[in-house]
C-alpha positions in Angstrom: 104.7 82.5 67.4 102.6 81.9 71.0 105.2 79.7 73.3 103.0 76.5 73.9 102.1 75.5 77.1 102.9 72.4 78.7 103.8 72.7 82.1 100.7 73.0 84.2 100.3 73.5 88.1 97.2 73.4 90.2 96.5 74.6 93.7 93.6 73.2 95.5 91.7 70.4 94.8 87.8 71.5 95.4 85.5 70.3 92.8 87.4 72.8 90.3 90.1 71.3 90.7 89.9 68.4 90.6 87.4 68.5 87.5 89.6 70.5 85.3 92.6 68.4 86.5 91.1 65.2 85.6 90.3 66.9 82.0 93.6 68.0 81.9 95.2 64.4 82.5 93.3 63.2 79.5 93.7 65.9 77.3 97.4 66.3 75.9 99.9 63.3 75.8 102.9 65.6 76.0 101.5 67.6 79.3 103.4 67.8 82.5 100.6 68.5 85.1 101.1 68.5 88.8 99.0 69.7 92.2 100.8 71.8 94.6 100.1 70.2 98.0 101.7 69.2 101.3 102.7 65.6 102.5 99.8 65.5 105.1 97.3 66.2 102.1 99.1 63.9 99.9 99.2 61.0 102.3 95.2 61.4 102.5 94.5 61.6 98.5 97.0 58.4 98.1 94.6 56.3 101.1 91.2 57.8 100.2 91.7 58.3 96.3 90.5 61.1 94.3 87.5 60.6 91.7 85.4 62.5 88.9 81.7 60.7 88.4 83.4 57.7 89.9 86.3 57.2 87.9 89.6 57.4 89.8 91.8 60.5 89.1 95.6 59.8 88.6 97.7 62.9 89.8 100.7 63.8 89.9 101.8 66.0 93.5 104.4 68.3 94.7 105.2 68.9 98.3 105.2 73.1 98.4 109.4 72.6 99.5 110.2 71.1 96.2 111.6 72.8 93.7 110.2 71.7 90.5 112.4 71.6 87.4 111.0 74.4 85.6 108.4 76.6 86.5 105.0 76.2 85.1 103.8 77.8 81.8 99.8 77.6 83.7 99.7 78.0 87.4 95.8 77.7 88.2 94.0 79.2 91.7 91.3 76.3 92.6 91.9 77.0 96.6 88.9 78.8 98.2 88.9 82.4 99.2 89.7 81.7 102.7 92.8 79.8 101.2 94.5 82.2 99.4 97.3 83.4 101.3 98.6 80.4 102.2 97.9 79.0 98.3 99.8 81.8 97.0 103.3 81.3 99.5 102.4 77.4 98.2 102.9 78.3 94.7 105.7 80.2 94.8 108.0 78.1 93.3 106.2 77.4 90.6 106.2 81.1 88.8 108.5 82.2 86.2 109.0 84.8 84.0 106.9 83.5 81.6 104.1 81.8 83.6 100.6 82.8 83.1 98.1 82.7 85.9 94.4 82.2 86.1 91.9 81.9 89.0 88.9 79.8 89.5 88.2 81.6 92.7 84.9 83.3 93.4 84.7 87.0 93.8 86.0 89.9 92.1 89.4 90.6 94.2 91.8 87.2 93.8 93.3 88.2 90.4 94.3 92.1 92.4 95.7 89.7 95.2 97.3 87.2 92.8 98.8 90.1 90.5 99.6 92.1 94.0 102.6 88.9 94.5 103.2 87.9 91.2 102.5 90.7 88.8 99.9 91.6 86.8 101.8 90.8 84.1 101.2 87.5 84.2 97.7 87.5 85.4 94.8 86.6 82.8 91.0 87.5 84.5 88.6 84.7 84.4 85.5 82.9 85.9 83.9 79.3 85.9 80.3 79.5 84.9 77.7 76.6 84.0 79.2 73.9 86.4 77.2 72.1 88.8 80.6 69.9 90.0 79.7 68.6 93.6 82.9 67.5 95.9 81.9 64.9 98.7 85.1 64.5 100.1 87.5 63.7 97.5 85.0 62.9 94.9 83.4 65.0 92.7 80.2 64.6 90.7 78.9 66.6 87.7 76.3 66.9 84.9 77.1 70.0 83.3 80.9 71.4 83.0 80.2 74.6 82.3 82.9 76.7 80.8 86.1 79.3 81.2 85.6 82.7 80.8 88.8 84.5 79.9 89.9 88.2 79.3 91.6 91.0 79.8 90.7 94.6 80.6 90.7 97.1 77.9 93.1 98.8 80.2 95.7 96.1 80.1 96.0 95.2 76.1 99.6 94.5 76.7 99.0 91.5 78.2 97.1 90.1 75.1 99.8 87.9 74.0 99.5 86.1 77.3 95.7 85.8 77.0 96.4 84.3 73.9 98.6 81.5 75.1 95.5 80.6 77.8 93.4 80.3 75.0 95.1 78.9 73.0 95.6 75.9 75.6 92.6 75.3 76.4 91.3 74.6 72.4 94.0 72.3 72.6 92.7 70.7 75.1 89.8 70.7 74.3 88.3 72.9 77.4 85.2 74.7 76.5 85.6 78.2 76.8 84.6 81.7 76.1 86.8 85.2 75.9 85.0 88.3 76.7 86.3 91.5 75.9 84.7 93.0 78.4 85.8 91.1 81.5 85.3 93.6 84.1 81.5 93.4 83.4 81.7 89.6 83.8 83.5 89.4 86.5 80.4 91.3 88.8 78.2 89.4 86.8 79.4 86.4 88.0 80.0 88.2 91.5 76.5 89.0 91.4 75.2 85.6 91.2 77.3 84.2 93.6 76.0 86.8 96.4 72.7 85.1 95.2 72.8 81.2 95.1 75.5 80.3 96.8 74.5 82.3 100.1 70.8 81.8 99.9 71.3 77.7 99.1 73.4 77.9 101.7 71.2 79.4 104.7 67.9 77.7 103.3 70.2 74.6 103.7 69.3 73.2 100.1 70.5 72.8 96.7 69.7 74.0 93.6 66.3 72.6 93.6 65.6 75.0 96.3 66.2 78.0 94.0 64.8 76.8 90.9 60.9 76.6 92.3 59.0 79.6 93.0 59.4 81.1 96.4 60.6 82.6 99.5 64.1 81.3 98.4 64.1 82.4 94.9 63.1 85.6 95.7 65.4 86.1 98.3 68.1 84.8 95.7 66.6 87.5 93.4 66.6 90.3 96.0 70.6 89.5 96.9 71.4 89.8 93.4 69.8 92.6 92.5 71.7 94.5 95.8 75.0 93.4 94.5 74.2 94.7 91.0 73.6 98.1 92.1 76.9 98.3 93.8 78.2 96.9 90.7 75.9 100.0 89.1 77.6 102.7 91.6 81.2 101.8 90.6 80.9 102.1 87.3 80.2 98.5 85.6 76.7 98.3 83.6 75.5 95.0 84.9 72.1 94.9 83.8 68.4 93.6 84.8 69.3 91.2 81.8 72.4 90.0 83.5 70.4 88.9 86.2 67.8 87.1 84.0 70.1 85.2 82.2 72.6 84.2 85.6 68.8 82.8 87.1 68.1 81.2 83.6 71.7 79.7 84.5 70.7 78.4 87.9 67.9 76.7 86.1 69.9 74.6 84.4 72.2 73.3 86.7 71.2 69.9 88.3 68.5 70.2 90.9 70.3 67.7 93.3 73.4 69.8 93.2 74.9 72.6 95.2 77.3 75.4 95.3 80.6 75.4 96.6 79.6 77.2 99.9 76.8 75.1 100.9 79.4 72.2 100.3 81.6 74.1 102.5 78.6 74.9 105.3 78.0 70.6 105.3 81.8 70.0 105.3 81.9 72.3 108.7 84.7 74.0 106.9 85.1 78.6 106.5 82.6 79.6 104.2 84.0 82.6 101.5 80.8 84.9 102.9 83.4 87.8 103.1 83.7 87.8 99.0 80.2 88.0 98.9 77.5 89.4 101.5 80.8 90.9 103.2 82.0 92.6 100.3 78.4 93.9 98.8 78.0 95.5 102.6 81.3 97.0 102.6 81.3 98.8 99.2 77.7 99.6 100.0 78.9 100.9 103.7 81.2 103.1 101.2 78.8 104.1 98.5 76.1 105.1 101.0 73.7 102.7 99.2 71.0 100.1 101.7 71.6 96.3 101.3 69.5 95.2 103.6 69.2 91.7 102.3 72.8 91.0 102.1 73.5 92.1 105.9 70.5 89.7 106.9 72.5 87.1 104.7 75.9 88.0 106.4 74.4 87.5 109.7 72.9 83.7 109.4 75.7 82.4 107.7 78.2 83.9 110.6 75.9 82.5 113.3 76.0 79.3 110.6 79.6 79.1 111.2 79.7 80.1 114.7 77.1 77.1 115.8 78.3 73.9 113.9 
């Protein structure tokens, strides 16, 4: 029989977070859910609030120094790249034997760093897809959710009872979401179109909308996209010409006014996660003597980005 679970945790409250939480507060009577963060954070959610298309969120917190009863059944990564370290020392407390773990971070290295202090035991892969949630400060708007994209690789089938217990939370929750068996793949997919529209709606200083017209912007999306799938390519995961298509078909859904999460960070004057993506695509392309040319034009404007604000 899969143990239940009812003890949730979440770290970081950017527009994941805060969106899944505030799904997660409505979803189960009989759920203990808590956000990991420190007094000074705390203090600020209690005097500013904390809302999801306008309605106020009611959460629970836990300073990072207390110990909680029990550790939680679902710890969840919604920190940002940048974060991680620090989220993962955070969280500490909160692991047990039995705790599964997923990450909402973007990128294809946080469940290796995650598993790397924790085991990879208890690490399930996944990725948020579909969402076009906005945070503005503490607020967060959205149109369309998106959903969770869970799996495991084929080379870690031990671990599918604990894939099971994720999923098996979320359709009790009622959490849209989606297991692919072939997670790897996804995971660069995904990858792959973060290179694209996060960094080019990002330097074009734009949202969406500025992707979703014909272009210097959508092509430039394109061109970024199609470097990091031939990396992908080179290291042995088939992401495809129709990957590409459909991610784009994706953006075209989302809400024009919207924007990713690093063009939220570039406005918020806060580190952008431009190491995940133009970094890493021009250091595994440094590695696999492959020309990203794009990418390290990308890199450069978002550093000089940072650098001037």
């Amino acid at each position: 029989m899969i143990k239940q679970i009812r003890r949730v945790a979440i770290i970081g409250m950017g527009a994941l977070g805060i969106m899944y939480g505030h799904f997660l507060s409505k979803a189960l009577g009989d759920l203990s859910l808590v956000f990991i963060a420190d007094r000074k954070r705390q203090e600020a959610y209690a005097r500013e609030g904390v809302f999801f298309n306008g309605e106020a969120c009611r959460f629970t917190f836990m300073d990072p120094s207390e110990e909680p009863e029990k550790p939680a059944d679902l710890l969840v990564f919604a920190t940002k790249g940048t974060q991680l370290e620090q989220a993962m020392e955070d969280a500490r407390r909160h692991v047990g034997p039995e705790t599964v773990i997923i990450s909402f971070l973007n990128g294809i290295t946080s469940e290796q760093i995650i598993g790397q202090a924790f085991g990879m035991e208890h690490v399930v892969y996944c990725v948020v897809q579909g969402t076009d949630a906005t945070r503005t400060g503490h607020s967060v708007t959205c149109r369309h959710r998106g959903k969770i994209v869970l799996g495991i690789p084929a080379d870690e089938f031990d671990k599918r009872p604990v894939l099971e217990r994720a999923m098996l939370f979320l359709q009790e929750a009622s959490i849209p979401y989606l297991h692919d068996q072939n997670m790897r793949h996804r995971l660069y997919s995904k990858w792959m179109l973060n290179v694209g529209v996060n960094q080019v709606v990002t330097v074009y200083q734009g949202t969406y909308g500025t992707v979703q017209q014909e272009g210097e912007a959508r092509e430039t999306m394109k061109a970024a996209m199609r470097e990091a799938m031939l990396v992908a390519r080179r290291e042995r995961v088939p992401v495809s010409d129709d990957d590409l298509d459909f991610y784009v078909r994706l953006v075209d859904g989302l809400d024009p006014d919207g924007m990713p999460s690093m063009r939220q960070d570039s406005l918020a004057g806060r580190p952008t996660e431009v190491e995940f993506f133009a970094g890493t695509v021009v250091r595994k392309a440094d590695a696999l003597g492959l020309d990203v040319p794009v990418n390290r034009r990308l890199y450069r404007q978002i550093r000089e980005m940072e650098q001037t604000r």
